[in-house]
N, CA and C of each residue as an Amber inpcrd file, in Angstrom:
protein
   585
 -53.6250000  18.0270000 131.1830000 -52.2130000  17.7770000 131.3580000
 -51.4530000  18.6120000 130.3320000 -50.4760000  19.4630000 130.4050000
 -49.4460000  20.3660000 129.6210000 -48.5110000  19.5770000 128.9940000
 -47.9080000  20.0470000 128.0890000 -46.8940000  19.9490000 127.3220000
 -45.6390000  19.3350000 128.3130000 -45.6540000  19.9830000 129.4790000
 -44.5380000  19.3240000 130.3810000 -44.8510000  18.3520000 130.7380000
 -45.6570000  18.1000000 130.9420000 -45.8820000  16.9670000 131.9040000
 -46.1980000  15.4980000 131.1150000 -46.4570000  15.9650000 129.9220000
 -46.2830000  14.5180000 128.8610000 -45.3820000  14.4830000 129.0310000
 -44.6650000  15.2760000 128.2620000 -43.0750000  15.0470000 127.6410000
 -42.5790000  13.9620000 129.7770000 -42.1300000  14.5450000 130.3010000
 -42.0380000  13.7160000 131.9110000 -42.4790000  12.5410000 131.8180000
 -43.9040000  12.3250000 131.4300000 -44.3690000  11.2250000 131.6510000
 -44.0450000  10.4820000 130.3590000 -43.6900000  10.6820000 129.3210000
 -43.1290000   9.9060000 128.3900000 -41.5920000   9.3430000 128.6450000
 -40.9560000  10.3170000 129.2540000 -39.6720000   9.9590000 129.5540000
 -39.6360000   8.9770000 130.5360000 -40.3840000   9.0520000 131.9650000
 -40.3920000   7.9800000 132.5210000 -40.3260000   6.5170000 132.1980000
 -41.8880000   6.7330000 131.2630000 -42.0750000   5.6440000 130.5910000
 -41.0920000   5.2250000 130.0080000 -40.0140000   5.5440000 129.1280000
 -39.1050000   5.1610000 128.2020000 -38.1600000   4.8340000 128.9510000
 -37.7500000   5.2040000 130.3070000 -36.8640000   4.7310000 131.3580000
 -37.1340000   3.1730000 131.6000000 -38.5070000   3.1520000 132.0410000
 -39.0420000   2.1650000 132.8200000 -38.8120000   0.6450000 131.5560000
 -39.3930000   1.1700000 130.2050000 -39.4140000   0.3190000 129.2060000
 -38.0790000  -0.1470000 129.0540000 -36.4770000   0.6500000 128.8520000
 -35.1650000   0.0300000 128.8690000 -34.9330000  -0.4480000 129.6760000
 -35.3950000  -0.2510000 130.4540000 -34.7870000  -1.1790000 132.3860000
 -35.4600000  -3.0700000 132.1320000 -36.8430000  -2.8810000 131.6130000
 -37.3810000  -4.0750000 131.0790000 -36.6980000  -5.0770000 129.9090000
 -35.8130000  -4.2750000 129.4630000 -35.5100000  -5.1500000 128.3130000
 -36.5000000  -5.5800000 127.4380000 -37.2610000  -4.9870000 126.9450000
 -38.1940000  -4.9160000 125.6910000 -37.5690000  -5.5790000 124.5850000
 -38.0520000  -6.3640000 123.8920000 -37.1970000  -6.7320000 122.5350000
 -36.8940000  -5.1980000 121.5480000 -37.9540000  -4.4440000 121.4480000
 -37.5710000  -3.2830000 120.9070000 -38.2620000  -2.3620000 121.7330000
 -38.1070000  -1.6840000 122.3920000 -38.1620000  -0.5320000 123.6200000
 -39.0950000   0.4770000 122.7440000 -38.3270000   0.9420000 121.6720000
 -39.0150000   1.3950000 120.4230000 -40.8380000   1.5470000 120.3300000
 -40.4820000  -0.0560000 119.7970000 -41.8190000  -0.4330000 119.4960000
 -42.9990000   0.1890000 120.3530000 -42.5470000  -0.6170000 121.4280000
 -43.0940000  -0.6620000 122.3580000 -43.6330000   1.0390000 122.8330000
 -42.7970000   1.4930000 122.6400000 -43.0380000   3.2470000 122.9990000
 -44.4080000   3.9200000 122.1780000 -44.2240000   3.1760000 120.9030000
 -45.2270000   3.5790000 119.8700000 -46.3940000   2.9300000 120.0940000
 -47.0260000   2.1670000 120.9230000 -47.8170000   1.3590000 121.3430000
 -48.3080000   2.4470000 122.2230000 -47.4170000   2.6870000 123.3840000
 -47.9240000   3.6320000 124.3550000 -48.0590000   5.1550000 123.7630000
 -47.4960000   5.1610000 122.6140000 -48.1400000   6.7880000 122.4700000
 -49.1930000   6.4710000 121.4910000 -49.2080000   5.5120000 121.1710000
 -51.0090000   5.0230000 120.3530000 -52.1140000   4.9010000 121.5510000
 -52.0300000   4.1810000 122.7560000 -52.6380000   3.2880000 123.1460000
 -53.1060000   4.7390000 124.5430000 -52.1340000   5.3330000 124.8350000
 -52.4040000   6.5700000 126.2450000 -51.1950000   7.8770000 125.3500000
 -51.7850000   8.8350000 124.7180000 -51.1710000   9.7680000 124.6870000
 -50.4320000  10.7070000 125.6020000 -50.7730000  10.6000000 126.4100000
 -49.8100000  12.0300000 127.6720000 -49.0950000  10.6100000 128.6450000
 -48.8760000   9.3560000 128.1810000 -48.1420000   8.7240000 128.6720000
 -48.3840000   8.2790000 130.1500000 -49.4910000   8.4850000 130.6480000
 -50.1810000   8.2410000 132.2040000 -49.8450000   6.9500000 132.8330000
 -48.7530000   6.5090000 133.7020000 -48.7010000   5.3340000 133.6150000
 -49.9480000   4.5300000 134.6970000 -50.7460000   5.3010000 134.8570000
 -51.8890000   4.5360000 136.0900000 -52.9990000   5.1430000 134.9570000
 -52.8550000   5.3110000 133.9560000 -54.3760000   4.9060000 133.3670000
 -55.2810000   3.8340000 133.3270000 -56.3800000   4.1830000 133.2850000
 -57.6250000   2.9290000 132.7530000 -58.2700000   3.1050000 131.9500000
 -58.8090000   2.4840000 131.0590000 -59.8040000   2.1260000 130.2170000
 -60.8460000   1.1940000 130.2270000 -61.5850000   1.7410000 130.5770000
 -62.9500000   0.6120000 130.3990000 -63.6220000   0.2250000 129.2240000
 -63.5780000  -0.9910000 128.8720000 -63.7490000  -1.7320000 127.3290000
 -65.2050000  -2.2720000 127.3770000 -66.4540000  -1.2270000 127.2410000
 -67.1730000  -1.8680000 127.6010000 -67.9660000  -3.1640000 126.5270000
 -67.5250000  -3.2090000 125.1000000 -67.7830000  -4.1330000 124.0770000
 -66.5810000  -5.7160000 124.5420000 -65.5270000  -5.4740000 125.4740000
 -64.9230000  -6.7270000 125.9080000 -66.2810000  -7.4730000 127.1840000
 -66.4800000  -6.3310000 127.5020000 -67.8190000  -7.0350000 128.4660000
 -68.6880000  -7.9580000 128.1400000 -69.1010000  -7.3660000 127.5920000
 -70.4570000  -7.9630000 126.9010000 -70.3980000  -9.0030000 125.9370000
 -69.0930000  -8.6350000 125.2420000 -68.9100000 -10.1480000 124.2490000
 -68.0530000 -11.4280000 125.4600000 -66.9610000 -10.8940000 125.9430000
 -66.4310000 -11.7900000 126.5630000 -66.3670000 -12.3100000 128.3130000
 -66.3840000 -11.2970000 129.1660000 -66.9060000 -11.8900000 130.4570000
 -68.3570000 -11.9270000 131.0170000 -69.1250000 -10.8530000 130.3460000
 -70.2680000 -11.3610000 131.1500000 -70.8590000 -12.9590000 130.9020000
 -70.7960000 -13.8190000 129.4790000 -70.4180000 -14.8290000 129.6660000
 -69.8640000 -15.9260000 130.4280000 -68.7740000 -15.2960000 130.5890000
 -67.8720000 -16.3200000 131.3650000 -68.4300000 -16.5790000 132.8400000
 -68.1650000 -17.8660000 133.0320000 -69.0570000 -18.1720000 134.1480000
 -67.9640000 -17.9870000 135.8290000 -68.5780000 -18.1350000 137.0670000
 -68.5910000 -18.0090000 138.0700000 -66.8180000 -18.7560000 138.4250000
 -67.2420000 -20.2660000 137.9350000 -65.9860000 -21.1350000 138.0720000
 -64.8500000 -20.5200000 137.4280000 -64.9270000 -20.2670000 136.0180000
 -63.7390000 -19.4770000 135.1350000 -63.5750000 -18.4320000 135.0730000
 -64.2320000 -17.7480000 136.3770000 -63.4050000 -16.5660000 136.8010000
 -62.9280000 -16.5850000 138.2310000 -63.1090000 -18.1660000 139.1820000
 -62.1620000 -18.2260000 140.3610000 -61.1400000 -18.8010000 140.0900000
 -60.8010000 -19.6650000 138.9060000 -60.1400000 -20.2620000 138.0820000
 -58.9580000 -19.2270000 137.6720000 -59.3700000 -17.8930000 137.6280000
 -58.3200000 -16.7740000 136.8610000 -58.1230000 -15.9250000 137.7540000
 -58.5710000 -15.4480000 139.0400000 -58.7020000 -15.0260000 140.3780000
 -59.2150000 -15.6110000 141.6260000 -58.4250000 -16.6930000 141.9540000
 -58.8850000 -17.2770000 143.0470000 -59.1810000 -16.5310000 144.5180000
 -58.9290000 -15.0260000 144.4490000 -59.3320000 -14.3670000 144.9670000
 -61.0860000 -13.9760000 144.9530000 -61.6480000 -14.2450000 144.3610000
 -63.3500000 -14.1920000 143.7890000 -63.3940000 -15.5080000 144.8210000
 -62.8620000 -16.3220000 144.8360000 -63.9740000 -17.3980000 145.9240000
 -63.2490000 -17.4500000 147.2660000 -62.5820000 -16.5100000 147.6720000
 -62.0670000 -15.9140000 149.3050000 -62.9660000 -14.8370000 150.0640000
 -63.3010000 -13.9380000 148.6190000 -64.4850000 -12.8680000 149.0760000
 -63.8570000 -11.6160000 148.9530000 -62.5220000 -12.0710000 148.7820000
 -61.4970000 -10.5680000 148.5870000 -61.8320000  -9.8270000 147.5660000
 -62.1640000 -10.3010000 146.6380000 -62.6960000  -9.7800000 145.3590000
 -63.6800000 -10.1230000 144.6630000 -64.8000000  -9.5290000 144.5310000
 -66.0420000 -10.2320000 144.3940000 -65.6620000 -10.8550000 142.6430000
 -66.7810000 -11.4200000 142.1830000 -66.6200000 -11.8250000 140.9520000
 -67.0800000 -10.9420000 140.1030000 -67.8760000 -10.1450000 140.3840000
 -68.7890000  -9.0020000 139.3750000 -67.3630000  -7.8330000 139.7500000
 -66.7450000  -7.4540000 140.5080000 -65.1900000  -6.4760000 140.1750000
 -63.9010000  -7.3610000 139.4370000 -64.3450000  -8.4580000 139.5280000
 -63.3840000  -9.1110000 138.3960000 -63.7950000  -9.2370000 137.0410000
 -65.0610000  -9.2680000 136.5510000 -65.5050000  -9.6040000 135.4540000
 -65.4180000  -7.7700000 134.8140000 -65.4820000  -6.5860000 135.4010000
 -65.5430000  -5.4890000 135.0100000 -63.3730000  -5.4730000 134.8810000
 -63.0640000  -5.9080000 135.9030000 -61.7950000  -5.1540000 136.3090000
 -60.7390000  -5.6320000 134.6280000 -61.6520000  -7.6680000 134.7130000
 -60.8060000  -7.7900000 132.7760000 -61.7600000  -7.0990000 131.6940000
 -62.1720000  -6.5310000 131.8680000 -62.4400000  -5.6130000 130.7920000
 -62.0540000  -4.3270000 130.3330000 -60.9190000  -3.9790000 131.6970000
 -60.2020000  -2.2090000 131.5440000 -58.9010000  -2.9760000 131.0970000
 -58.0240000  -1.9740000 130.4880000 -57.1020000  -1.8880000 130.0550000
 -56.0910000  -0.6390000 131.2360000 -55.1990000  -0.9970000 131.0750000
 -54.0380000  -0.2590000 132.3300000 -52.8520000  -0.0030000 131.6700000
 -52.7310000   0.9540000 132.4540000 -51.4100000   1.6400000 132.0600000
 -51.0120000   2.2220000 130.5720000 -49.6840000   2.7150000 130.8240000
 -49.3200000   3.4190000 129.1940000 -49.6550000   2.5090000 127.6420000
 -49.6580000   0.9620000 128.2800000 -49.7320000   0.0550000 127.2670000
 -50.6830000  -0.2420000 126.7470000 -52.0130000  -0.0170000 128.0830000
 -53.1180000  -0.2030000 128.1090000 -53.6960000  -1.7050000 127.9010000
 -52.6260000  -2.7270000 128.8420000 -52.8200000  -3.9000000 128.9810000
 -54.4810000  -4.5890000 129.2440000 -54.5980000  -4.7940000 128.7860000
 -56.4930000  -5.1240000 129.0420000 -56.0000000  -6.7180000 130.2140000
 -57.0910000  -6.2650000 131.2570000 -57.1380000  -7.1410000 132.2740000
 -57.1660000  -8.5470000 132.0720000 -57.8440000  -9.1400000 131.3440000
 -58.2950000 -10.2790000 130.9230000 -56.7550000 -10.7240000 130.6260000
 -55.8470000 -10.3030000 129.6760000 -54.5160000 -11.0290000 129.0940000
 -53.9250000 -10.9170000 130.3000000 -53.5720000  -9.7890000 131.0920000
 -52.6480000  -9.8020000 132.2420000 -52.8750000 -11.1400000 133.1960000
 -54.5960000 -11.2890000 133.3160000 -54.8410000 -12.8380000 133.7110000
 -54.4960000 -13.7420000 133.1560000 -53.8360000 -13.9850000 131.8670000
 -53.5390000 -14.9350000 131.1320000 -52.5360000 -14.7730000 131.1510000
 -51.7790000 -13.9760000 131.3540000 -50.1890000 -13.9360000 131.3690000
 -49.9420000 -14.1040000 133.2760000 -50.6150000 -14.8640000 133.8540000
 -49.8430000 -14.8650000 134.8070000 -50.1980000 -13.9070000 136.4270000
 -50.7620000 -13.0440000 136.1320000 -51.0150000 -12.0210000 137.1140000
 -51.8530000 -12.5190000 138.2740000 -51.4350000 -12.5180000 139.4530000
 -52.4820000 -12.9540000 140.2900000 -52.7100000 -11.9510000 141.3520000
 -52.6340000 -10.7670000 141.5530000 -53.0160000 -10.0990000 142.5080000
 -54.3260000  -9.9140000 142.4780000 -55.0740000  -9.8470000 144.3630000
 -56.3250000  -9.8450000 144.0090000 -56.7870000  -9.0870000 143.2810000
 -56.7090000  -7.3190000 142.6400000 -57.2730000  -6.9190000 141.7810000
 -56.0370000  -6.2470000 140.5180000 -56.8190000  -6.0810000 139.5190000
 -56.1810000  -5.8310000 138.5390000 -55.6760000  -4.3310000 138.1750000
 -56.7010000  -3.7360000 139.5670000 -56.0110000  -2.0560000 139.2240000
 -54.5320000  -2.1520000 140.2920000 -53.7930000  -2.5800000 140.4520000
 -52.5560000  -3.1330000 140.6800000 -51.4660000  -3.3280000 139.9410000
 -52.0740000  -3.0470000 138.5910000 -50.8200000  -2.8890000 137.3070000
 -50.6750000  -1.8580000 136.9590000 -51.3020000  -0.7000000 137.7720000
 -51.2290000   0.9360000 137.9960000 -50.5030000   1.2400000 139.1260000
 -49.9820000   0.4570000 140.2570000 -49.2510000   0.7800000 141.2430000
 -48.1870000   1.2350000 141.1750000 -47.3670000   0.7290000 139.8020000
 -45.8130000   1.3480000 139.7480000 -45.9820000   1.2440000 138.2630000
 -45.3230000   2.0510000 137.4710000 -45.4930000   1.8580000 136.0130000
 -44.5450000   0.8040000 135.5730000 -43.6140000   0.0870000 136.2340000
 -42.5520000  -1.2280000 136.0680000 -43.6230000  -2.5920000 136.0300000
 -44.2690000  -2.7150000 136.7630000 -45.9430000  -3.3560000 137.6250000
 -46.2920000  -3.9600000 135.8140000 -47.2460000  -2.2380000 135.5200000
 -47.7990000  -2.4430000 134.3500000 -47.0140000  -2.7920000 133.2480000
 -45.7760000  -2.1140000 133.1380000 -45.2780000  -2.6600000 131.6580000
 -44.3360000  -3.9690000 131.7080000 -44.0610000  -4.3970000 132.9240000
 -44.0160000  -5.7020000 132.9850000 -44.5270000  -6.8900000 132.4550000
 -46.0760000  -6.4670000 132.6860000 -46.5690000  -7.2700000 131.9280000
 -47.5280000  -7.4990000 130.9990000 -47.0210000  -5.7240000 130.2750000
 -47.4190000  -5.6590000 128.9200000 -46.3000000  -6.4720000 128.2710000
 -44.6730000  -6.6640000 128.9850000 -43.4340000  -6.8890000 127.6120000
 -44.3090000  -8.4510000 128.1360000 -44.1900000  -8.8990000 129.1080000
 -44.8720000 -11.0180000 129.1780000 -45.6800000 -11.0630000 127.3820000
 -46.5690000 -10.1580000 127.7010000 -47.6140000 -10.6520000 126.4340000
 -47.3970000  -9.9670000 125.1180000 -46.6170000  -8.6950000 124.6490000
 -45.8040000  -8.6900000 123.5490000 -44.4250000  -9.4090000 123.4310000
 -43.8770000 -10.2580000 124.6870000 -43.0190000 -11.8420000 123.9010000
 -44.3390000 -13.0830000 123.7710000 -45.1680000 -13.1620000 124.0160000
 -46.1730000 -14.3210000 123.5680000 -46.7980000 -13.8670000 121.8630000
 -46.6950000 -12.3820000 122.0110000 -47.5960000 -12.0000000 120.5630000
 -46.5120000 -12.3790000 119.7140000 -44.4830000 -11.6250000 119.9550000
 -43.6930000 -11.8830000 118.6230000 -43.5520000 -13.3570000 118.6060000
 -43.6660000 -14.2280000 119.6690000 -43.2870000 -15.8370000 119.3280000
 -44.3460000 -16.2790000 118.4340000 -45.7850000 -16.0690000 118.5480000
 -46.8200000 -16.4580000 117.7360000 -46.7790000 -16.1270000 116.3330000
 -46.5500000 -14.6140000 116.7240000 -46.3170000 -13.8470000 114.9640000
 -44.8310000 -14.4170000 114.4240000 -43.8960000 -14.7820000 115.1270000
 -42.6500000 -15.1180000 114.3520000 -42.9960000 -17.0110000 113.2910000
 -43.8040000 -17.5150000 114.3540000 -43.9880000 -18.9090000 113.9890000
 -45.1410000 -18.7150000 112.9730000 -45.8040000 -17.7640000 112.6550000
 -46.3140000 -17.9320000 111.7330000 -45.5240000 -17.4460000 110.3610000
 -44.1950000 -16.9950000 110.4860000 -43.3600000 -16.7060000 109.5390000
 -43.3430000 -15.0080000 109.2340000 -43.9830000 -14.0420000 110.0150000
 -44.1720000 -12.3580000 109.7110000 -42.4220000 -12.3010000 109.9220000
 -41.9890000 -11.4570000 109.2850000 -40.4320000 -10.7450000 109.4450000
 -40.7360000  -9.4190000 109.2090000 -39.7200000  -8.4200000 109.6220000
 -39.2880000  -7.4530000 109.0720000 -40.7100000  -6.1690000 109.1500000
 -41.3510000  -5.7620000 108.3290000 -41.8920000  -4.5720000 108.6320000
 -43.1740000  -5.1510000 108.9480000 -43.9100000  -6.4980000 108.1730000
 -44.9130000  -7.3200000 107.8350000 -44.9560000  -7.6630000 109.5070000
 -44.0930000  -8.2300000 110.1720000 -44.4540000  -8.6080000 111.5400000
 -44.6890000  -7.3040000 112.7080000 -44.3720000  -6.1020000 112.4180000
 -44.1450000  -4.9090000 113.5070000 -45.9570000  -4.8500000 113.3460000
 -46.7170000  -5.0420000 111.4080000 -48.1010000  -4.8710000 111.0710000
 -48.6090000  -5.1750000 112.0800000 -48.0520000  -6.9030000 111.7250000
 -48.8280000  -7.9170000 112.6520000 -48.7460000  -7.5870000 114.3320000
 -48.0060000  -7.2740000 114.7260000 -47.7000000  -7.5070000 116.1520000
 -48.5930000  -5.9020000 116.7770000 -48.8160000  -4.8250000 115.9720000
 -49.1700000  -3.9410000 116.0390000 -50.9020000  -4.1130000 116.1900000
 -51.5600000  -4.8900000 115.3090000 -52.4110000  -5.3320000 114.8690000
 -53.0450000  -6.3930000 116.0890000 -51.9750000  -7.2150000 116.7180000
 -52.2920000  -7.8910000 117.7190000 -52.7010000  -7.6480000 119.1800000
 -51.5920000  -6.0580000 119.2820000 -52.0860000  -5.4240000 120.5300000
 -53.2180000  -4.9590000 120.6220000 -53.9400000  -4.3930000 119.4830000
 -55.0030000  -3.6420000 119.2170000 -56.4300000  -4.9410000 119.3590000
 -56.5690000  -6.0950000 118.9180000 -57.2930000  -6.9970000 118.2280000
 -57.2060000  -8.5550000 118.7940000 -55.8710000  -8.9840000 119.4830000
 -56.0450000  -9.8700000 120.2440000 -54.9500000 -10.6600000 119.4310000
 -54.4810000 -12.3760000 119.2940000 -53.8570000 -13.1110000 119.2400000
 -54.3460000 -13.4850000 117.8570000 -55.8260000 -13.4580000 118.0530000
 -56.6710000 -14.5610000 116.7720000 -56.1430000 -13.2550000 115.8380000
 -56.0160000 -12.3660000 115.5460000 -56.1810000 -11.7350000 114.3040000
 -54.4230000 -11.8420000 113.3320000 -53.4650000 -12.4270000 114.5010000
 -52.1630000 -12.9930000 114.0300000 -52.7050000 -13.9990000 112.6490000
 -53.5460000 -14.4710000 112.3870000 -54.3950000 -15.8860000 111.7210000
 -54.8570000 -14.8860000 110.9170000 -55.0390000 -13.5830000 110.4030000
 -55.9520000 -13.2020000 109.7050000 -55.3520000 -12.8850000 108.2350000
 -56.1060000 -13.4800000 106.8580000 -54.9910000 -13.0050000 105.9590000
 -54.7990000 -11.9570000 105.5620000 -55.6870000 -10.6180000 105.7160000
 -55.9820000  -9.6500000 105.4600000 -55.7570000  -8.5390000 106.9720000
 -55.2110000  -7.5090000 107.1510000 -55.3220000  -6.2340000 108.1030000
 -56.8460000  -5.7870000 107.7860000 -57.5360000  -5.6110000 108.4460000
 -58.8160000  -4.6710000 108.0020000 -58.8790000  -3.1850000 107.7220000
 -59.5030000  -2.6440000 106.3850000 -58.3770000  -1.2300000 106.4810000
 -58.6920000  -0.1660000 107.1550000 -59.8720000  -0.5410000 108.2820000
 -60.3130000   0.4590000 109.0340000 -59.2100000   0.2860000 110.2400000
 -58.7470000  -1.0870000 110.7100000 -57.3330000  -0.9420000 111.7280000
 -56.5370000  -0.7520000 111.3840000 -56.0280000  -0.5050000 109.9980000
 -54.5010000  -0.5650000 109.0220000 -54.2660000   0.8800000 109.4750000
 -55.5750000   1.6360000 108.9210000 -55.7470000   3.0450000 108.5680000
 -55.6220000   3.7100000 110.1550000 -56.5710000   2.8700000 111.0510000
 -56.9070000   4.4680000 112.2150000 -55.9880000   3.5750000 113.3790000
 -54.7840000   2.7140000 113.3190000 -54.5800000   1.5130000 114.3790000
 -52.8100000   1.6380000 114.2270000 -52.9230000   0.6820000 113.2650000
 -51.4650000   0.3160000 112.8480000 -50.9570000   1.0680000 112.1160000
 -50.9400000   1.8200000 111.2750000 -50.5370000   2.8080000 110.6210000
 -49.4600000   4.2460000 111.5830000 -50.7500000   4.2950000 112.1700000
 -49.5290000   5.5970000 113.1300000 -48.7680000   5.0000000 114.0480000
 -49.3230000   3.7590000 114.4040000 -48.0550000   2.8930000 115.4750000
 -47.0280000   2.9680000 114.5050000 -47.0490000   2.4210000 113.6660000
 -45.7440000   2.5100000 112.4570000 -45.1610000   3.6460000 111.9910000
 -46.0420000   4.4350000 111.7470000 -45.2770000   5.8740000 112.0000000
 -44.1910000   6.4440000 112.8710000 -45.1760000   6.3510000 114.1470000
 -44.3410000   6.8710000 115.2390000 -43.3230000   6.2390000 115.7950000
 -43.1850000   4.7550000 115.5040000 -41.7150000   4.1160000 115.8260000
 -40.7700000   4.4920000 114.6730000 -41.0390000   4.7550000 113.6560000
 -39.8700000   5.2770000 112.7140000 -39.7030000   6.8050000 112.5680000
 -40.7600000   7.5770000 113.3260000 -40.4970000   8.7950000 113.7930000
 -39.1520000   8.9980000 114.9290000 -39.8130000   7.7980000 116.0300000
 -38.9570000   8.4110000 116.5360000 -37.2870000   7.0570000 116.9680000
 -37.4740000   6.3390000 115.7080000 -36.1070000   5.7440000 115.5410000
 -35.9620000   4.2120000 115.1140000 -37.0910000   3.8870000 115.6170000
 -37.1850000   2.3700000 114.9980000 -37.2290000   1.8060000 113.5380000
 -36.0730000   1.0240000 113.1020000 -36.1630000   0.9010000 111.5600000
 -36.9540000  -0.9200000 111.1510000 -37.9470000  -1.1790000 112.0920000
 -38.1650000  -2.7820000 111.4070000 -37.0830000  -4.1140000 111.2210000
 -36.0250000  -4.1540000 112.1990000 -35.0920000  -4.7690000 111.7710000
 -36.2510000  -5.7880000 112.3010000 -35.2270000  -7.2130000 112.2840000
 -36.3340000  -8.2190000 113.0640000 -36.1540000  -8.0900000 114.1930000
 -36.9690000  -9.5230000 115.1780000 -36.6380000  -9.1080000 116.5670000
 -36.1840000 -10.4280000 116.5770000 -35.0490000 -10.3620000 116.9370000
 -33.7470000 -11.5210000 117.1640000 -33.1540000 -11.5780000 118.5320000
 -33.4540000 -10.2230000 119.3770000 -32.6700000 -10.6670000 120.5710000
 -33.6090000 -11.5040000 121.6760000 -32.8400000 -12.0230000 122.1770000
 -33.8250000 -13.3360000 122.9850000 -33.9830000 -12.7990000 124.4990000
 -35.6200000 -13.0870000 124.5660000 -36.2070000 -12.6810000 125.7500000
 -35.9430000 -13.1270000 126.4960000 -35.5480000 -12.1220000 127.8910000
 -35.2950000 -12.4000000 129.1840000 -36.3400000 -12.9290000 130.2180000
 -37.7060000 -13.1780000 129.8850000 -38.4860000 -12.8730000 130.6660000
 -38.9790000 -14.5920000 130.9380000
């Protein structure tokens, strides 16, 4: 992919993200140029260490339970147990949360259909990450850490007292960069979600 065609596909993206009402659009931008560099909004990622620790586990019931599509036949259970383990789009929403936030189409490569689709409901689960991180008291640059830290690592690491400095260093660090590169100053996030 060229130089043009990021820059395009970043702009889209940044369209699509203000139309959402993002608490910080910003942020959020720096996520996607951490998370998919050339800004692809139908990317995937296959997580294959979410596999193995977390769905191949999970049993038969608690995954018709999260796709009731798996016991219609529409979607088998072994393409659901792979499908929460990719991550989608510019945000690189990992399947598994999009199931937890709500998503019920029979499959999960469906948050690649329109890039509004996917970052829809990447903003659902970065307003569940700032309500968690706000109630635990993060403000100001300390919560962008945290919330940065959360996309990367999950909910539980909001609880952690320490950043680890191998995610500080190769994770959160340039997310933080690149939102004050390209304009974001850490205010808090005070405006109240629409979603």
């Amino acid at each position: 992919m060229n130089q043009r065609e990021i820059a395009e596909n970043r702009e889209h993206v940044v369209t699509i993200l203000s139309q959402l009402d993002f608490r910080d659009p910003i942020f959020a931008e720096a996520i996607c140029w951490q998370e998919e560099r050339t800004f692809n909004p139908a990317s995937i990622r296959f997580e294959p260490g979410f596999l193995e620790k977390y769905m191949k586990p999970m049993s038969l019931q608690d995954l018709a339970a999260r796709n009731p599509h798996c016991v219609s036949g529409l979607c088998s259970y072994e393409t659901e147990r792979v499908l929460e383990a990719c991550s989608f789009g510019p945000m690189h929403l990992l399947g598994a949360t999009a199931r937890e936030c709500g998503f019920q189409e029979p499959f999960l490569t469906q948050l690649v259909r329109s890039t509004h689709d996917g970052l829809f409901w990447s903003q659902r689960y970065l307003e569940r990450l700032i309500k968690s991180a706000g109630a635990k008291g993060y403000r100001g640059r300390a919560l962008y850490e945290r919330l940065a830290l959360a996309w990367n690592c999950g909910p539980v690491s909001l609880s952690w007292g320490q950043i680890p400095e191998d995610r500080m260093t190769g994770y959160v660090v340039p997310i933080l960069r690149e939102y004050e590169r390209i304009g974001g100053n850490f205010e808090p996030l005070n405006k109240a979600a629409t979603i």
